[in-house]
C-alpha positions in Angstrom: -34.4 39.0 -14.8 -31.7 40.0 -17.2 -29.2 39.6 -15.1 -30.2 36.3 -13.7 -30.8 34.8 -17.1 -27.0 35.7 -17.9 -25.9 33.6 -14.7 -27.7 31.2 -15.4 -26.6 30.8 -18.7 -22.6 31.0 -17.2 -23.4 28.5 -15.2 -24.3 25.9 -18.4 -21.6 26.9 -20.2 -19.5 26.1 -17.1 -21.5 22.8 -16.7 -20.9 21.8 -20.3 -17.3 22.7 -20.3 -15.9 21.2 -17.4 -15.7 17.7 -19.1 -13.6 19.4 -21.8 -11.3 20.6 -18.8 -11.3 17.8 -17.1 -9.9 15.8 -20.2 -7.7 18.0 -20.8 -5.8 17.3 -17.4 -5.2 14.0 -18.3 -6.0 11.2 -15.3 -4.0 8.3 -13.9 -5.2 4.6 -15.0 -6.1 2.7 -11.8 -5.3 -1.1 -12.2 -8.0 -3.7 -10.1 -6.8 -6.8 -8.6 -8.8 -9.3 -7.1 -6.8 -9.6 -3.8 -7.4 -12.9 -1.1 -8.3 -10.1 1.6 -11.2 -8.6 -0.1 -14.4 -9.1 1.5 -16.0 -9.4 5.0 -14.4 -13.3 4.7 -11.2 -12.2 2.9 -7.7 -13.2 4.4 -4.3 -12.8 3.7 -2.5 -15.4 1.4 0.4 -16.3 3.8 2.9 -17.6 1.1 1.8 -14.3 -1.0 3.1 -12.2 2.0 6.2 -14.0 2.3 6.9 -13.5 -0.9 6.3 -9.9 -0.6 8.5 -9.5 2.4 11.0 -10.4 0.8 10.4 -8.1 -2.5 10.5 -6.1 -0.5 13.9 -6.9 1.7 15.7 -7.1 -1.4 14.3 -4.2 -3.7 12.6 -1.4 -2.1 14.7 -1.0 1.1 17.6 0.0 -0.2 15.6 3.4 -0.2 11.9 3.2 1.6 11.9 2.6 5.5 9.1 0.7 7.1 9.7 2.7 10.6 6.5 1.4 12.1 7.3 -2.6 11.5 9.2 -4.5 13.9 10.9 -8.0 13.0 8.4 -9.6 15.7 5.7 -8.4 14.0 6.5 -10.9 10.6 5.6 -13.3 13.6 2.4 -12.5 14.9 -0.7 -14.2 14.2 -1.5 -13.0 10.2 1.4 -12.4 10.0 3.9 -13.6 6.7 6.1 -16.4 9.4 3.2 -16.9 11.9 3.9 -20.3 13.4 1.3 -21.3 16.2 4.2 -23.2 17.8 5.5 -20.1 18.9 2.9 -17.4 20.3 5.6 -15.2 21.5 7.0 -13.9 18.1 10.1 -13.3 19.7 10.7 -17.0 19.9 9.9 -18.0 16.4 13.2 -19.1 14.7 12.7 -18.1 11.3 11.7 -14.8 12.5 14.9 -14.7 14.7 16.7 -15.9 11.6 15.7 -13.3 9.2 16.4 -10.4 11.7 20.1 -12.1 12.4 20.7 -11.3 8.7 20.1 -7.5 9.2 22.5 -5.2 10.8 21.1 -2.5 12.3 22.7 0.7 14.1 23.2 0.8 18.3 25.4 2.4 21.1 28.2 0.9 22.2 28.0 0.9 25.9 31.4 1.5 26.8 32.4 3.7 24.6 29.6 5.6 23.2 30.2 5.0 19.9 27.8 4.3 17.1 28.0 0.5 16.0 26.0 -2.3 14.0 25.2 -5.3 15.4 23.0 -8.5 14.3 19.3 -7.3 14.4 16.7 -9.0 17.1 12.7 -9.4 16.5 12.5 -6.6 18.8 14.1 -4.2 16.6 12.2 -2.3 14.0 13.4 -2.5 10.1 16.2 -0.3 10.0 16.0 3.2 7.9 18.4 3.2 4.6 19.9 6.4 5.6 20.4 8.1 8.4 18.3 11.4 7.9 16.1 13.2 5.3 18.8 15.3 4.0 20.8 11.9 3.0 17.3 10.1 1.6 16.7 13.4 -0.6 20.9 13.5 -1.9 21.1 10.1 -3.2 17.7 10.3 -5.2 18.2 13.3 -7.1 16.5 15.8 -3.9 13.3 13.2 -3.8 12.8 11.6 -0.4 11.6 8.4 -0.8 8.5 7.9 1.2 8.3 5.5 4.5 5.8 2.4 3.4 4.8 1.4 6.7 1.2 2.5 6.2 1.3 3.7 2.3 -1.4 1.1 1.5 -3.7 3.1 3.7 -2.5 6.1 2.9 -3.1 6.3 -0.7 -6.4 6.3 -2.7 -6.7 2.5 -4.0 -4.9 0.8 -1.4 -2.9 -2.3 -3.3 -4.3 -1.5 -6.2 -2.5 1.7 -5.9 0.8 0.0 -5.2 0.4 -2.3 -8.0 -0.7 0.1 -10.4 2.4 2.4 -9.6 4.9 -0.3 -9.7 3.3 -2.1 -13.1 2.9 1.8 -15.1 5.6 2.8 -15.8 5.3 3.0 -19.8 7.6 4.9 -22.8 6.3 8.3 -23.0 4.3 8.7 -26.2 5.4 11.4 -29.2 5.0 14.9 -27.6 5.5 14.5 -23.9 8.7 15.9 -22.5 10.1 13.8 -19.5 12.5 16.1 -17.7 15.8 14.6 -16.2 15.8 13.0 -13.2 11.8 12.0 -14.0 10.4 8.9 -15.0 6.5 8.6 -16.8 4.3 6.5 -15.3 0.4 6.2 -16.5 -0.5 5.3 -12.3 1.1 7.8 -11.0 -1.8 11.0 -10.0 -0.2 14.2 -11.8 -1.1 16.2 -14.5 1.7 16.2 -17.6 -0.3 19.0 -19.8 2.2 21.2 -19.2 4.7 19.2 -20.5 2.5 17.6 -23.4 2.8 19.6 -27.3 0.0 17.3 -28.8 -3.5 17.9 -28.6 -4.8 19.2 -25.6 -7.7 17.3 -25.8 -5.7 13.8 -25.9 -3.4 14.4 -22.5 -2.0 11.5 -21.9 -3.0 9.8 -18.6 -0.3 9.5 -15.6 2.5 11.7 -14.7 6.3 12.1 -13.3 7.7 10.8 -10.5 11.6 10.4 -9.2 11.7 6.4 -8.8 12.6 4.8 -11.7 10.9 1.2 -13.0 12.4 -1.0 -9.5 11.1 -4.7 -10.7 12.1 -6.6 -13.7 11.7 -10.3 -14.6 13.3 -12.4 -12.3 15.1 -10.2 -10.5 13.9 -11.9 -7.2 14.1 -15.6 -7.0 10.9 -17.4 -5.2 11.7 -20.0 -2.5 7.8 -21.6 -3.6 9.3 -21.9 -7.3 6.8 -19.4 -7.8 6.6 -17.5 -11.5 9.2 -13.8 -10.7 7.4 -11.5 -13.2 7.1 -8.0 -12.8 3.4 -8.9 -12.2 3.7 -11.1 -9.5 6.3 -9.2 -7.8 3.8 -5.8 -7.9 1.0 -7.9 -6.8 3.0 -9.4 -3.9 4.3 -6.7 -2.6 1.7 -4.3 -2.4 -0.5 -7.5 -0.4 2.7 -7.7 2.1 2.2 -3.8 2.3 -1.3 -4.2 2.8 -0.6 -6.6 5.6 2.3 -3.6 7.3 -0.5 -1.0 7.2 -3.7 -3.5 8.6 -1.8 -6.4 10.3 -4.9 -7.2 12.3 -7.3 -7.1 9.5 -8.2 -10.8 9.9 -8.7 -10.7 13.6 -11.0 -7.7 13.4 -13.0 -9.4 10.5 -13.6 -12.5 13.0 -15.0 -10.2 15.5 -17.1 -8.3 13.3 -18.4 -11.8 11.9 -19.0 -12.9 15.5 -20.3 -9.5 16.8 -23.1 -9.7 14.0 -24.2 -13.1 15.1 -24.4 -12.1 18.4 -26.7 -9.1 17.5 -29.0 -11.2 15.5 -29.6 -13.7 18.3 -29.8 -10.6 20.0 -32.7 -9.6 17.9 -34.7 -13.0 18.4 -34.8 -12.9 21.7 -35.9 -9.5 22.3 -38.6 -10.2 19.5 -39.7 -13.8 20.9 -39.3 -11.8 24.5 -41.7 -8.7 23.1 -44.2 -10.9 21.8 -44.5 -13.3 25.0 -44.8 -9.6 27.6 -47.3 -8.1 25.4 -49.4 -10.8 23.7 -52.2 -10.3 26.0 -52.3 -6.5 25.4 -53.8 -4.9 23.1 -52.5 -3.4 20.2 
């Protein structure tokens, strides 16, 4: 009896300390947006995609890949330049046009050599270096991690993305940012080991390699549309929404349409049971 009174009494103190621990580690502050997609009847905002697309063109990949998205793709149906004019994506002009602008790596056929050429909607986006040794040398031994599918891949989606790319704050009295990192309150970590204040006030976030990539107009809108860091984070992390679920929409339609279907479904079998059996009974 002893002995189990003395576990049990561990096991409190445990209980009633693991708060204290918890704070201690400090936690990162998750950001909510109200995005157009959320919701059984939710849908991409096709101007905000566009505008992401090209956030994303212009800023992040100069060092993320998107290995998993072809140029045809920004065509599809949900896509950021769907036109209905064109089913094929591989016809659509702009599409055609925005690929055109990208050089992307091939094989001479005569010689064997390694060439660019003008990029076609079949081609995926092209990788900003040519292997992970390169990525990881020109930022400071931190490969930069392919967002073709990030939004699913991290806990909170968008509101991950945009949490991360809007957190990135001064780091307060008594938290020592080594070089080459930068403090960010989104970012998952634990910075106790670097914090001299009170232990029980560790501040939230932690350290990563990428330093603050969006400023205040640093991409021009072709929608006149307001280029603050806001906006930018928001739209980019719905185009990168869109690159990890492009067919979101289309699966939301047939979840709409198989639910009617089942509740028809339901009548008839109900009307059906109770015309059989009404002269049975019960």
């Amino acid at each position: 009896m002893l002995r189990k009174g003395i576990a049990l009494a561990a096991l409190g103190l445990a209980l009633i300390a693991a708060p204290a621990a918890q704070a201690a580690t400090g936690h990162a502050v998750m950001k909510h947006v109200s995005w157009s997609f959320d919701g059984p009847f939710g849908k991409y905002d096709t101007a905000q995609l566009q505008r992401g697309y090209k956030i994303y063109r212009e800023v992040c990949s100069a060092c993320h890949s998107m290995e998993l998205v072809s140029f045809r793709n920004l065509g599809e149906k949900g896509g950021p330049f769907y036109d209905p004019k064109y089913p094929n994506p591989n016809d659509n002009p702009y599409v055609k046009a925005l690929a055109k602008d990208i050089q992307v790596p091939d094989i001479d056929s005569e010689t064997g050599d390694v060439v660019q050429r003008p990029a076609v909607p079949a081609d995926r986006f092209p990788k900003p270096y040519p292997n992970a040794a390169a990525a990881a040398a020109g930022n400071g031994g931190a490969i930069p991690p392919d967002l073709s599918v990030i939004a699913k891949g991290r806990t909170g989606g968008p509101d991950y993305i945009y949490s991360l790319l809007t957190g990135y704050k001064a780091p307060p009295a008594g938290l020592t940012v080594n070089p080459g990192q930068n403090y960010n309150v989104s970012m998952p970590g634990d910075v106790s080991g670097q914090w001299t204040g009170d232990h029980h006030k560790v501040p939230p976030g932690g350290f990563l390699a990428m330093p603050p990539q969006l400023a205040d107009g640093k991409v021009t809108y072709d929608d006149g549309t307001p280029s603050t860091v806001d906006q930018q984070a928001k739209d980019v992390a719905a185009f990168l929404m869109w690159a990890a679920e492009p067919k979101m929409m289309a699966r939301k339609q047939f979840g709409f349409g198989a639910m009617i279907y089942l509740a028809l479904f339901t009548a008839l079998l109900y009307f059906s049971y109770r015309r059989v059996w009404r002269n049975v009974a019960h």
